[in-house]
C-alpha positions in Angstrom: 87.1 102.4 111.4 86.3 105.8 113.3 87.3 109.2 113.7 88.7 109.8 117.7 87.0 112.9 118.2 86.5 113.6 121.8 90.2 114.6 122.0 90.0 117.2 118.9 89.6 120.1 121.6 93.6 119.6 122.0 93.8 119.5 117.7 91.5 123.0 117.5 94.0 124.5 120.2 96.9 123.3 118.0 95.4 125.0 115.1 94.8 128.3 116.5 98.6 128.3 117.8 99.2 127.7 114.3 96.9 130.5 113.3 98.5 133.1 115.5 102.0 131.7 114.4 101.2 132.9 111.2 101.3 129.0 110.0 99.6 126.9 107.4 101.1 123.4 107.5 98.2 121.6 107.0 96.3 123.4 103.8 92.9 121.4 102.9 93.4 119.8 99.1 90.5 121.1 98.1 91.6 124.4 98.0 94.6 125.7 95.9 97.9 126.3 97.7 99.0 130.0 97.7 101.5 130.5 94.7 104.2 133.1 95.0 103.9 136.1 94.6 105.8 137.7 91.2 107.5 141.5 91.4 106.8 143.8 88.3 110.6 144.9 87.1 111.0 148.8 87.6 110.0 151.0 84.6 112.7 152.9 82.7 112.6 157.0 83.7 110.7 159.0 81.1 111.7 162.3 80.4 109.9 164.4 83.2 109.4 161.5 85.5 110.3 157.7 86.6 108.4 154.7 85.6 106.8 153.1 87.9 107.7 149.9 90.4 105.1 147.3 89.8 104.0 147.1 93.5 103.6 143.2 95.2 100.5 142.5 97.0 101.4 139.9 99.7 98.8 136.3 98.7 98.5 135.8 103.1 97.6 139.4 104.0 96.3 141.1 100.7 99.1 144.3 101.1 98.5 147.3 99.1 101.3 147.4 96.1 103.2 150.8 95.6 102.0 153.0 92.7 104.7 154.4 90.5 105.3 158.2 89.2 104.1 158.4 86.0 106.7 160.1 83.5 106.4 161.7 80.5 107.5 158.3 78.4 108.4 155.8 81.1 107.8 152.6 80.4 105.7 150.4 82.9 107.4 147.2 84.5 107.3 143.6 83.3 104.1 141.6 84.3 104.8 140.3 87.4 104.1 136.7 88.0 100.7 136.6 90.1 99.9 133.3 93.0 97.0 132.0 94.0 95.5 132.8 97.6 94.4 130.4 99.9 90.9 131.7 100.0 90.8 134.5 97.5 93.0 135.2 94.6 96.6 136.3 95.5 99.0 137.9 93.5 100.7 140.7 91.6 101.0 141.7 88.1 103.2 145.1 87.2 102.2 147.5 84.6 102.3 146.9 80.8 103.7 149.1 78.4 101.3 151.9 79.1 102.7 155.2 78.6 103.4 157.0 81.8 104.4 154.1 83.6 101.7 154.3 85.8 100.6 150.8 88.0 99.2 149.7 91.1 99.1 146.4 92.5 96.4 146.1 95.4 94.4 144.4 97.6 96.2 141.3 96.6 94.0 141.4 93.4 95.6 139.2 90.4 96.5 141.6 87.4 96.4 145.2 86.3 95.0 146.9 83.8 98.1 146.9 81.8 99.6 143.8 83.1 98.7 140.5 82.5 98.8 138.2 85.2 99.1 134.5 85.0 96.8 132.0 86.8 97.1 129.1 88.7 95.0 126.8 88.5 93.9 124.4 91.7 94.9 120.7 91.8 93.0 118.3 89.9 92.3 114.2 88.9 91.2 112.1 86.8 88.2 109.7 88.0 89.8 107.0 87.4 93.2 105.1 88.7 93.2 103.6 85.2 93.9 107.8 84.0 96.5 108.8 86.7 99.5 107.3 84.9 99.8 104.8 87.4 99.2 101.7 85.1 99.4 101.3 81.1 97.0 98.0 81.5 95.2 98.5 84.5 93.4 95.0 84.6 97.0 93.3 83.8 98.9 95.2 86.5 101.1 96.3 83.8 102.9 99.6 85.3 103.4 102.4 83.1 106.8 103.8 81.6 108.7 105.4 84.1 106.8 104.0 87.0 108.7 102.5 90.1 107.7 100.8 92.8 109.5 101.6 96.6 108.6 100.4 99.9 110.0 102.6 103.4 112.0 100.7 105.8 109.7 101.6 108.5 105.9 101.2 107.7 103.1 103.4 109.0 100.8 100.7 111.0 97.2 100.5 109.4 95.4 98.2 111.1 97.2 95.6 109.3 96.7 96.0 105.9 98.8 95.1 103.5 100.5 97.9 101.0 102.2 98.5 98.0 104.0 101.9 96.7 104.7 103.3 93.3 106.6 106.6 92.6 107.2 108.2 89.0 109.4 111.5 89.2 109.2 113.7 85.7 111.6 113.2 83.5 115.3 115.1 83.6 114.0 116.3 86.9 116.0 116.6 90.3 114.3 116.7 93.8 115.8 119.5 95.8 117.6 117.3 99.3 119.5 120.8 100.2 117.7 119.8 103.4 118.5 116.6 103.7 115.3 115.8 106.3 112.4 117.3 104.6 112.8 117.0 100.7 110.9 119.3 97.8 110.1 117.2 95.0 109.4 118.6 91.6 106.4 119.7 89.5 104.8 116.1 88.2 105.9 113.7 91.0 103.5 111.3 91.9 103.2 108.8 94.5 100.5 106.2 94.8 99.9 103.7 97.8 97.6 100.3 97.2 95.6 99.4 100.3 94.4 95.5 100.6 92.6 93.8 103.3 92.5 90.0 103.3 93.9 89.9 99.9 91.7 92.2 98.1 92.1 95.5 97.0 90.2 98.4 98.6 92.0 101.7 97.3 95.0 103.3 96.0 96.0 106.4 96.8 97.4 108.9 94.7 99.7 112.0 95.3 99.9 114.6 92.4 102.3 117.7 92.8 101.0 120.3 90.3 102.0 124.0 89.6 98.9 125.0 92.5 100.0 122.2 95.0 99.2 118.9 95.8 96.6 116.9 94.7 95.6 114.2 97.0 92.4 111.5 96.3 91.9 108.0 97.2 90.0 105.6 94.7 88.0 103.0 95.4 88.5 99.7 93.7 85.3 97.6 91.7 84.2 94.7 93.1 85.2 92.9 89.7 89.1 94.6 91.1 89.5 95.7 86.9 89.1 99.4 87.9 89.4 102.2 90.8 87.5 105.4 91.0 87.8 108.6 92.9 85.7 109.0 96.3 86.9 112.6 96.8 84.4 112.1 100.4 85.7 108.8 101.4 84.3 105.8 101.9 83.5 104.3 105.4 83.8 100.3 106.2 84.6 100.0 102.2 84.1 96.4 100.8 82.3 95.1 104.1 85.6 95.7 105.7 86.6 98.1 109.1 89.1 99.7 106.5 88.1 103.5 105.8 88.8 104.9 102.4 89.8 108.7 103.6 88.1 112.0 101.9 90.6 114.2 100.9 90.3 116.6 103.5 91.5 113.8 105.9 94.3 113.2 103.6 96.0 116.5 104.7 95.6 115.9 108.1 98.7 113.9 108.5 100.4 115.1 104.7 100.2 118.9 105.5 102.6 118.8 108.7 105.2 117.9 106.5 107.2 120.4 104.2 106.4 119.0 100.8 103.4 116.8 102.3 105.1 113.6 101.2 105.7 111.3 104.5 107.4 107.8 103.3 109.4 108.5 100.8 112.3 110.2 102.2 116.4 109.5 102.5 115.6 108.0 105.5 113.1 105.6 104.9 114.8 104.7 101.5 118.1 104.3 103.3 118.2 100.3 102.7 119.1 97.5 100.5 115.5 95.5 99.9 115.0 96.6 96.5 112.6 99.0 94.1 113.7 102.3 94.9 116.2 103.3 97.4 119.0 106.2 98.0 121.5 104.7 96.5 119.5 104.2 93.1 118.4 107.5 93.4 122.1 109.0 94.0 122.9 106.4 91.0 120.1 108.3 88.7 121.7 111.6 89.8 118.0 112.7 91.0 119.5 114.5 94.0 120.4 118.3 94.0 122.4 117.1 97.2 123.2 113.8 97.1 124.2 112.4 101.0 127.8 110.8 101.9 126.4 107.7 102.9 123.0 105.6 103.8 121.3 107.5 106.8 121.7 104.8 109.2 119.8 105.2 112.9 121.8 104.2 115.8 122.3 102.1 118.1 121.3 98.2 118.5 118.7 96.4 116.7 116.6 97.0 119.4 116.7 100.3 119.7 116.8 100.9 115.6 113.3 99.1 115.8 112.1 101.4 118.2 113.5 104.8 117.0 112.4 103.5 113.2 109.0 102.9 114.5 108.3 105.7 116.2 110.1 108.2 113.5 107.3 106.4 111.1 104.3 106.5 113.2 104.8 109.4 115.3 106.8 111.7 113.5 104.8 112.7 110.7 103.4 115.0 113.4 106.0 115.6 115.9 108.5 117.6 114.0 109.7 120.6 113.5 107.8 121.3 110.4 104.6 120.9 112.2 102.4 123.5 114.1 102.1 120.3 116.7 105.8 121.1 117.7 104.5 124.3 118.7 102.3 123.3 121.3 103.8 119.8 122.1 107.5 119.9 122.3 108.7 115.9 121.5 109.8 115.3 118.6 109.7 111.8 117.0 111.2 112.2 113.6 115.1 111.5 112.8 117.1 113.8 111.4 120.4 113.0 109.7 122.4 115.4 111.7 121.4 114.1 114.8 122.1 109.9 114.1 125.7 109.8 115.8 124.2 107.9 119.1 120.9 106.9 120.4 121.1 109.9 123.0 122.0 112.6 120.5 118.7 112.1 118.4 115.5 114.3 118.6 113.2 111.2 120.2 116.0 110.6 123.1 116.6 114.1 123.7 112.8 115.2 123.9 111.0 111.9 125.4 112.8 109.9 127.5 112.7 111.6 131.4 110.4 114.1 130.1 107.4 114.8 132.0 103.9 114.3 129.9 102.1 117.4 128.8 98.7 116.0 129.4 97.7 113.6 132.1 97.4 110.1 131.9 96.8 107.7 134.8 99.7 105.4 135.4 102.3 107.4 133.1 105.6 109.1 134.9 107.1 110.2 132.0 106.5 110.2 128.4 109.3 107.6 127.8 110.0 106.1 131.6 113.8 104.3 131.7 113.1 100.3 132.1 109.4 100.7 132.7 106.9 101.0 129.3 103.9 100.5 131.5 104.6 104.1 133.0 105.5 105.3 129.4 102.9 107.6 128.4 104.1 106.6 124.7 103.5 103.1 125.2 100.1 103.5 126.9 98.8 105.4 124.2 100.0 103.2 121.8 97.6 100.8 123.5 94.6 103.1 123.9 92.0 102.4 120.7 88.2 104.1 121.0 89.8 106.9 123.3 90.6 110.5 123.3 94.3 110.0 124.2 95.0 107.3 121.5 98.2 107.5 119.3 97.8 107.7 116.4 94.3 109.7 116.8 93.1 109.3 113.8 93.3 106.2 111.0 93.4 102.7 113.2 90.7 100.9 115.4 93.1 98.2 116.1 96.7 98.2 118.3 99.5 97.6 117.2 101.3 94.2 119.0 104.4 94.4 117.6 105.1 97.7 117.5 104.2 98.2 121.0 106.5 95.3 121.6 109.6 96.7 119.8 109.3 99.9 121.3 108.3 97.8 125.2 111.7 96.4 124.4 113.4 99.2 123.7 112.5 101.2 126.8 113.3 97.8 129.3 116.4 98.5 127.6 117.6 101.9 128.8 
Protein backbone atom coordinates (compact mmCIF):
# COMPACT_ATOMS: atom_id res chain seq x y z
CA UNK A 1 0.00 0.00 0.00
CA UNK A 2 1.08 3.71 -0.80
CA UNK A 3 1.09 7.12 0.34
CA UNK A 4 -1.39 9.53 -2.20
CA UNK A 5 0.93 12.24 -2.39
CA UNK A 6 0.32 14.39 -5.38
CA UNK A 7 -2.76 15.83 -3.59
CA UNK A 8 -0.71 16.85 -0.26
CA UNK A 9 -0.44 20.51 -1.79
CA UNK A 10 -4.29 20.80 -0.53
CA UNK A 11 -2.96 18.93 3.17
CA UNK A 12 0.20 21.72 3.42
CA UNK A 13 -2.43 24.53 2.76
CA UNK A 14 -4.72 22.94 5.46
CA UNK A 15 -1.84 23.05 7.81
CA UNK A 16 -0.78 26.49 7.38
CA UNK A 17 -4.62 27.54 8.00
CA UNK A 18 -4.17 25.72 10.96
CA UNK A 19 -0.95 27.45 11.70
CA UNK A 20 -2.33 30.94 11.40
CA UNK A 21 -5.45 29.74 13.41
CA UNK A 22 -3.32 29.31 16.12
CA UNK A 23 -4.11 25.39 15.99
CA UNK A 24 -2.32 22.13 16.72
CA UNK A 25 -4.76 19.23 16.09
CA UNK A 26 -2.55 17.06 14.71
CA UNK A 27 0.79 17.04 17.14
CA UNK A 28 3.52 14.42 15.82
CA UNK A 29 3.85 11.40 18.77
CA UNK A 30 7.21 11.73 18.69
CA UNK A 31 7.23 14.79 20.37
CA UNK A 32 5.69 15.61 23.83
CA UNK A 33 2.32 17.38 23.90
CA UNK A 34 2.40 20.81 25.64
CA UNK A 35 1.37 20.41 29.42
CA UNK A 36 -0.35 23.20 31.14
CA UNK A 37 1.00 25.71 32.34
CA UNK A 38 0.92 26.03 36.51
CA UNK A 39 0.49 29.72 38.34
CA UNK A 40 2.88 30.37 41.38
CA UNK A 41 0.31 31.47 44.34
CA UNK A 42 0.89 35.19 45.31
CA UNK A 43 3.45 35.81 48.18
CA UNK A 44 2.32 37.12 51.50
CA UNK A 45 3.26 41.23 51.96
CA UNK A 46 6.47 41.62 53.94
CA UNK A 47 6.82 44.42 56.11
CA UNK A 48 8.13 47.18 53.62
CA UNK A 49 6.87 45.48 50.47
CA UNK A 50 4.55 42.67 48.80
CA UNK A 51 5.69 39.28 47.81
CA UNK A 52 5.82 38.54 44.66
CA UNK A 53 3.23 36.92 41.87
CA UNK A 54 4.90 33.97 40.45
CA UNK A 55 4.60 35.10 36.83
CA UNK A 56 3.21 32.29 33.94
CA UNK A 57 5.13 31.93 30.89
CA UNK A 58 2.63 30.83 28.12
CA UNK A 59 4.21 26.80 26.69
CA UNK A 60 2.77 28.22 22.74
CA UNK A 61 4.38 31.73 22.68
CA UNK A 62 7.13 31.65 25.52
CA UNK A 63 5.49 35.04 27.40
CA UNK A 64 7.60 36.83 29.71
CA UNK A 65 6.21 36.03 33.54
CA UNK A 66 5.71 39.21 35.82
CA UNK A 67 8.44 39.74 38.52
CA UNK A 68 7.25 40.52 41.97
CA UNK A 69 8.24 43.53 44.59
CA UNK A 70 10.47 42.21 46.78
CA UNK A 71 9.50 43.07 50.57
CA UNK A 72 11.32 43.18 53.52
CA UNK A 73 10.06 39.38 54.65
CA UNK A 74 7.55 38.44 51.95
CA UNK A 75 7.37 35.13 51.24
CA UNK A 76 7.70 33.92 47.54
CA UNK A 77 4.65 31.95 45.88
CA UNK A 78 4.10 28.22 45.74
CA UNK A 79 6.02 26.37 42.79
CA UNK A 80 3.91 26.60 40.09
CA UNK A 81 3.31 23.50 38.16
CA UNK A 82 5.47 23.83 34.84
CA UNK A 83 4.26 21.97 31.06
CA UNK A 84 6.07 20.74 28.48
CA UNK A 85 6.46 22.79 25.03
CA UNK A 86 5.90 21.42 21.87
CA UNK A 87 9.36 22.11 20.65
CA UNK A 88 11.12 23.56 23.71
CA UNK A 89 10.40 23.29 27.28
CA UNK A 90 7.25 25.24 28.45
CA UNK A 91 6.31 26.11 31.69
CA UNK A 92 6.25 28.14 34.97
CA UNK A 93 7.51 27.63 38.31
CA UNK A 94 6.88 30.57 41.07
CA UNK A 95 9.37 31.52 43.61
CA UNK A 96 10.41 29.41 46.74
CA UNK A 97 10.64 30.63 49.99
CA UNK A 98 13.39 33.07 49.36
CA UNK A 99 13.35 36.00 51.40
CA UNK A 100 12.11 39.09 49.58
CA UNK A 101 9.79 37.39 47.53
CA UNK A 102 11.39 38.04 44.59
CA UNK A 103 10.59 35.64 41.14
CA UNK A 104 10.46 35.79 37.61
CA UNK A 105 9.10 33.40 35.27
CA UNK A 106 10.37 33.92 31.61
CA UNK A 107 10.90 32.99 28.35
CA UNK A 108 8.65 30.07 28.91
CA UNK A 109 11.79 28.50 30.74
CA UNK A 110 10.78 25.48 33.22
CA UNK A 111 11.75 26.55 36.92
CA UNK A 112 13.24 29.30 39.00
CA UNK A 113 15.84 29.65 41.01
CA UNK A 114 13.81 29.25 44.00
CA UNK A 115 11.07 27.17 42.61
CA UNK A 116 11.07 23.84 41.62
CA UNK A 117 9.34 22.92 38.67
CA UNK A 118 8.11 19.56 37.77
CA UNK A 119 8.69 17.71 34.46
CA UNK A 120 6.94 16.02 32.07
CA UNK A 121 8.13 13.52 30.59
CA UNK A 122 7.35 12.57 26.65
CA UNK A 123 5.31 9.41 25.80
CA UNK A 124 6.94 6.20 25.85
CA UNK A 125 6.61 1.99 25.01
CA UNK A 126 7.75 -0.93 25.62
CA UNK A 127 9.29 -2.97 22.53
CA UNK A 128 7.23 -5.44 22.91
CA UNK A 129 3.20 -6.15 22.70
CA UNK A 130 3.96 -8.93 25.14
CA UNK A 131 5.04 -5.56 27.82
CA UNK A 132 2.06 -3.15 27.03
CA UNK A 133 -0.46 -4.80 29.37
CA UNK A 134 -2.37 -6.05 26.56
CA UNK A 135 -1.91 -9.84 27.21
CA UNK A 136 -0.84 -11.79 30.56
CA UNK A 137 0.07 -14.93 28.08
CA UNK A 138 0.84 -13.53 24.92
CA UNK A 139 1.36 -16.90 22.89
CA UNK A 140 -2.10 -18.25 24.69
CA UNK A 141 -4.07 -15.09 23.82
CA UNK A 142 -4.82 -14.93 27.37
CA UNK A 143 -5.92 -11.07 28.02
CA UNK A 144 -4.76 -9.43 30.98
CA UNK A 145 -6.90 -8.25 34.16
CA UNK A 146 -8.98 -5.54 33.33
CA UNK A 147 -8.69 -5.89 29.70
CA UNK A 148 -11.85 -5.65 27.42
CA UNK A 149 -12.38 -6.19 24.14
CA UNK A 150 -15.08 -3.63 21.93
CA UNK A 151 -15.80 -3.43 18.46
CA UNK A 152 -17.54 0.20 16.72
CA UNK A 153 -20.71 -0.28 15.03
CA UNK A 154 -19.34 1.38 12.07
CA UNK A 155 -15.84 0.12 10.95
CA UNK A 156 -13.10 2.19 9.36
CA UNK A 157 -12.56 0.32 5.78
CA UNK A 158 -8.88 -1.09 5.49
CA UNK A 159 -8.60 -2.68 2.53
CA UNK A 160 -10.33 -5.46 4.00
CA UNK A 161 -8.62 -6.65 6.79
CA UNK A 162 -9.94 -8.15 9.46
CA UNK A 163 -9.75 -6.44 13.17
CA UNK A 164 -10.04 -6.91 16.61
CA UNK A 165 -10.16 -4.12 19.65
CA UNK A 166 -9.19 -4.18 23.25
CA UNK A 167 -9.64 -1.20 25.70
CA UNK A 168 -8.42 -1.18 29.50
CA UNK A 169 -9.47 2.15 31.35
CA UNK A 170 -7.45 2.64 34.89
CA UNK A 171 -8.95 1.64 37.65
CA UNK A 172 -11.69 3.91 39.75
CA UNK A 173 -11.37 6.15 36.76
CA UNK A 174 -14.14 8.11 34.90
CA UNK A 175 -13.78 9.44 31.28
CA UNK A 176 -15.03 13.00 31.07
CA UNK A 177 -18.51 12.81 28.24
CA UNK A 178 -19.46 16.58 29.45
CA UNK A 179 -19.21 16.72 25.63
CA UNK A 180 -21.02 14.07 24.76
CA UNK A 181 -19.29 13.95 20.84
CA UNK A 182 -15.72 14.27 21.55
CA UNK A 183 -14.80 12.35 24.88
CA UNK A 184 -11.42 13.00 27.26
CA UNK A 185 -10.36 9.82 28.57
CA UNK A 186 -8.14 9.51 31.61
CA UNK A 187 -4.41 9.16 32.39
CA UNK A 188 -3.64 5.17 31.64
CA UNK A 189 -6.32 4.40 29.01
CA UNK A 190 -5.18 2.31 26.40
CA UNK A 191 -6.65 1.03 23.32
CA UNK A 192 -5.04 -1.60 21.04
CA UNK A 193 -6.31 -2.67 17.49
CA UNK A 194 -5.16 -6.27 15.86
CA UNK A 195 -4.64 -6.02 12.09
CA UNK A 196 -4.92 -9.65 10.12
CA UNK A 197 -4.70 -10.29 6.45
CA UNK A 198 -5.74 -13.64 5.18
CA UNK A 199 -5.86 -15.03 8.68
CA UNK A 200 -2.57 -14.00 10.00
CA UNK A 201 -1.58 -11.43 12.11
CA UNK A 202 0.40 -8.50 10.91
CA UNK A 203 0.25 -5.73 13.82
CA UNK A 204 -1.43 -4.50 16.73
CA UNK A 205 -1.65 -1.16 17.46
CA UNK A 206 -1.48 0.36 20.61
CA UNK A 207 -2.84 3.75 22.11
CA UNK A 208 -1.15 4.93 25.53
CA UNK A 209 -2.55 8.18 27.17
CA UNK A 210 0.22 9.33 29.58
CA UNK A 211 0.79 12.48 31.81
CA UNK A 212 2.84 14.11 28.32
CA UNK A 213 0.11 12.83 25.84
CA UNK A 214 -0.38 10.08 23.76
CA UNK A 215 1.69 7.49 22.86
CA UNK A 216 0.93 5.82 19.63
CA UNK A 217 3.27 2.67 18.00
CA UNK A 218 2.26 -0.19 15.90
CA UNK A 219 4.10 -3.65 16.37
CA UNK A 220 4.87 -5.94 14.11
CA UNK A 221 4.01 -9.52 14.65
CA UNK A 222 6.93 -12.75 14.26
CA UNK A 223 6.51 -14.96 11.75
CA UNK A 224 6.30 -17.77 14.41
CA UNK A 225 2.85 -15.18 15.44
CA UNK A 226 4.21 -15.88 19.58
CA UNK A 227 5.34 -12.17 19.77
CA UNK A 228 4.98 -8.38 18.27
CA UNK A 229 7.51 -5.74 18.33
CA UNK A 230 7.62 -2.01 17.95
CA UNK A 231 8.42 -0.53 14.28
CA UNK A 232 8.30 3.08 15.53
CA UNK A 233 9.12 3.77 11.23
CA UNK A 234 6.60 1.37 9.92
CA UNK A 235 6.81 -1.31 7.94
CA UNK A 236 5.79 -1.30 4.10
CA UNK A 237 4.09 -4.46 2.30
CA UNK A 238 4.65 -6.29 5.91
CA UNK A 239 4.53 -10.18 5.77
CA UNK A 240 4.52 -10.26 1.73
CA UNK A 241 1.20 -8.58 2.01
CA UNK A 242 -0.06 -4.84 0.45
CA UNK A 243 -0.88 -4.15 4.16
CA UNK A 244 1.31 -1.19 5.55
CA UNK A 245 2.30 -1.25 9.17
CA UNK A 246 2.18 2.84 9.80
CA UNK A 247 5.25 4.85 11.56
CA UNK A 248 4.08 6.72 14.15
CA UNK A 249 4.13 9.96 12.60
CA UNK A 250 1.38 8.60 10.26
CA UNK A 251 -0.52 7.51 13.22
CA UNK A 252 -1.38 11.21 14.06
CA UNK A 253 -2.34 12.01 10.88
CA UNK A 254 -5.83 10.83 11.25
CA UNK A 255 -5.68 10.58 15.53
CA UNK A 256 -4.64 14.23 15.94
CA UNK A 257 -7.89 15.85 14.27
CA UNK A 258 -9.72 14.52 17.01
CA UNK A 259 -9.97 16.09 20.59
CA UNK A 260 -8.53 13.28 22.65
CA UNK A 261 -7.01 11.45 19.40
CA UNK A 262 -9.15 8.43 20.10
CA UNK A 263 -11.49 7.78 16.80
CA UNK A 264 -13.64 4.40 17.35
CA UNK A 265 -14.39 4.25 20.60
CA UNK A 266 -16.90 6.80 21.24
CA UNK A 267 -20.87 6.95 22.50
CA UNK A 268 -21.67 6.70 19.19
CA UNK A 269 -19.95 3.89 17.82
CA UNK A 270 -20.52 1.89 21.13
CA UNK A 271 -24.26 2.78 20.89
CA UNK A 272 -25.31 -1.05 20.13
CA UNK A 273 -26.21 -4.27 21.49
CA UNK A 274 -23.38 -6.89 19.85
CA UNK A 275 -21.47 -7.35 22.83
CA UNK A 276 -17.82 -6.54 24.57
CA UNK A 277 -18.04 -3.09 25.50
CA UNK A 278 -20.79 -0.79 24.73
CA UNK A 279 -22.61 2.46 26.33
CA UNK A 280 -24.85 0.82 28.26
CA UNK A 281 -21.95 -1.35 30.08
CA UNK A 282 -20.12 1.64 30.42
CA UNK A 283 -23.21 3.71 32.02
CA UNK A 284 -23.65 0.26 34.00
CA UNK A 285 -19.77 0.61 35.36
CA UNK A 286 -20.61 4.27 36.18
CA UNK A 287 -17.40 5.25 33.96
CA UNK A 288 -19.23 8.27 32.60
CA UNK A 289 -18.84 11.79 34.26
CA UNK A 290 -22.14 12.38 32.02
CA UNK A 291 -23.73 9.47 31.39
CA UNK A 292 -26.44 10.01 28.10
CA UNK A 293 -30.36 9.50 28.37
CA UNK A 294 -30.46 6.88 25.97
CA UNK A 295 -28.38 4.93 23.07
CA UNK A 296 -27.26 7.64 20.35
CA UNK A 297 -29.31 6.27 17.73
CA UNK A 298 -28.74 7.88 13.91
CA UNK A 299 -31.84 8.44 11.94
CA UNK A 300 -33.73 7.63 9.55
CA UNK A 301 -34.19 4.15 7.53
CA UNK A 302 -31.77 1.40 7.35
CA UNK A 303 -30.69 2.74 4.34
CA UNK A 304 -29.81 5.85 5.26
CA UNK A 305 -28.28 4.66 8.89
CA UNK A 306 -25.82 2.66 6.63
CA UNK A 307 -24.83 5.54 4.85
CA UNK A 308 -24.67 8.27 7.55
CA UNK A 309 -22.80 5.42 9.92
CA UNK A 310 -20.38 4.97 7.05
CA UNK A 311 -19.51 8.07 6.26
CA UNK A 312 -19.46 9.37 10.13
CA UNK A 313 -16.63 6.43 10.31
CA UNK A 314 -14.69 6.88 7.31
CA UNK A 315 -14.97 10.48 6.70
CA UNK A 316 -15.42 12.05 9.83
CA UNK A 317 -12.37 11.53 11.61
CA UNK A 318 -11.43 14.49 9.49
CA UNK A 319 -14.40 16.43 8.74
CA UNK A 320 -15.37 17.80 12.05
CA UNK A 321 -15.32 20.50 13.87
CA UNK A 322 -12.36 19.54 15.97
CA UNK A 323 -10.29 19.49 12.94
CA UNK A 324 -8.22 22.28 11.19
CA UNK A 325 -9.76 20.42 7.79
CA UNK A 326 -13.11 22.12 8.87
CA UNK A 327 -11.40 25.20 8.48
CA UNK A 328 -10.56 25.08 5.03
CA UNK A 329 -13.31 22.51 3.89
CA UNK A 330 -16.59 23.24 5.32
CA UNK A 331 -18.65 19.52 5.26
CA UNK A 332 -18.78 17.85 7.98
CA UNK A 333 -19.20 14.00 8.15
CA UNK A 334 -19.25 13.26 11.77
CA UNK A 335 -22.60 12.82 13.94
CA UNK A 336 -23.22 14.59 16.76
CA UNK A 337 -25.86 13.58 19.31
CA UNK A 338 -27.64 16.86 19.29
CA UNK A 339 -28.15 16.92 15.79
CA UNK A 340 -29.79 12.90 15.37
CA UNK A 341 -33.61 14.07 15.43
CA UNK A 342 -33.94 13.51 11.43
CA UNK A 343 -31.79 12.65 8.56
CA UNK A 344 -32.02 16.45 7.43
CA UNK A 345 -31.06 18.01 10.83
CA UNK A 346 -27.58 16.16 10.94
CA UNK A 347 -24.19 17.78 10.16
CA UNK A 348 -23.58 15.34 6.75
CA UNK A 349 -27.27 16.44 5.36
CA UNK A 350 -26.98 19.89 6.27
CA UNK A 351 -23.29 20.42 4.81
CA UNK A 352 -23.17 17.84 1.68
CA UNK A 353 -26.10 17.14 0.03
CA UNK A 354 -26.82 20.24 -2.75
CA UNK A 355 -23.62 21.63 -1.84
CA UNK A 356 -21.36 22.66 -4.54
CA UNK A 357 -17.74 20.88 -4.39
CA UNK A 358 -14.76 22.87 -3.29
CA UNK A 359 -12.40 21.42 -5.75
CA UNK A 360 -13.13 20.17 -9.19
CA UNK A 361 -13.87 17.00 -10.30
CA UNK A 362 -15.06 15.94 -13.73
CA UNK A 363 -18.52 14.52 -13.76
CA UNK A 364 -19.41 15.73 -10.01
CA UNK A 365 -22.52 18.47 -9.55
CA UNK A 366 -22.48 18.50 -6.09
CA UNK A 367 -20.79 16.94 -3.36
CA UNK A 368 -23.78 14.75 -2.49
CA UNK A 369 -26.20 15.08 -5.84
CA UNK A 370 -30.19 14.04 -4.84
CA UNK A 371 -30.91 10.45 -6.75
CA UNK A 372 -27.67 10.59 -8.71
CA UNK A 373 -24.23 9.04 -6.90
CA UNK A 374 -22.39 9.15 -10.23
CA UNK A 375 -22.50 13.05 -9.97
CA UNK A 376 -21.63 12.76 -6.18
CA UNK A 377 -18.30 14.03 -5.73
CA UNK A 378 -18.42 11.79 -2.42
CA UNK A 379 -19.07 8.80 -4.22
CA UNK A 380 -16.56 9.31 -7.06
CA UNK A 381 -13.85 9.72 -4.68
CA UNK A 382 -14.78 6.96 -2.87
CA UNK A 383 -13.98 5.14 -6.10
CA UNK A 384 -10.71 6.95 -6.98
CA UNK A 385 -7.60 4.63 -5.66
CA UNK A 386 -3.80 5.68 -6.99
CA UNK A 387 -5.09 9.38 -7.35
CA UNK A 388 -4.76 12.73 -5.91
CA UNK A 389 -8.49 13.23 -5.13
CA UNK A 390 -9.04 9.80 -3.43
CA UNK A 391 -11.00 9.52 -0.17
CA UNK A 392 -9.64 8.42 2.17
CA UNK A 393 -6.03 9.86 0.95
CA UNK A 394 -4.09 8.09 2.90
CA UNK A 395 -4.25 4.20 4.35
CA UNK A 396 -6.17 1.94 1.33
CA UNK A 397 -5.05 0.82 -2.24
CA UNK A 398 -8.20 -0.89 -2.65
CA UNK A 399 -12.20 0.55 -2.93
CA UNK A 400 -14.41 -0.07 -0.99
CA UNK A 401 -17.77 -2.15 -2.87
CA UNK A 402 -19.94 -2.06 -0.22
CA UNK A 403 -19.54 0.95 1.26
CA UNK A 404 -19.77 2.73 -1.94
CA UNK A 405 -22.85 0.66 -2.39
CA UNK A 406 -24.59 1.63 0.91
CA UNK A 407 -23.90 5.12 0.54
CA UNK A 408 -24.95 4.66 -3.84
CA UNK A 409 -28.13 3.59 -2.16
CA UNK A 410 -28.58 6.03 0.04
CA UNK A 411 -28.20 8.99 -2.28
CA UNK A 412 -30.83 7.14 -5.11
CA UNK A 413 -32.80 7.44 -2.12
CA UNK A 414 -33.22 11.26 -1.57
Amino acid sequence: MRLVTRSWWLWAALGAVAVACGGDDEPSPDAPHAGAAGKGSAGRAGGAGAGASAGAGSPSDGGAGQVGQGGSSGRGGASGKAGTGASSGAGEAGAGDGRGGTSAASGGSAGSEAGTAGVVEPPSYPEELSDTGLYSAIEQETLADGVQEYHPAYELWSDGATKRRWVKLPAGATIDTSDMDFWQYPTGTKLWKEFSVGGERIETRMLHKQPGGWAMVAYLWNDAQTEATAVPNGEPNAHGTMHDVPSRGMCGTCHGKMKDDVLGFTALQLSHDEGGVTLDSLVTDDVLSSPPEGALVIPGNATARAALGYLHANCGICHNDQSFVSAAVDVKFWLTSAHLGSVNDTPTYETAVDEEPLLGLAGADKLIARGEPEASAVVLRMQLRGDEDQMPPIASDEQDTDGIAAVSAWIEDL
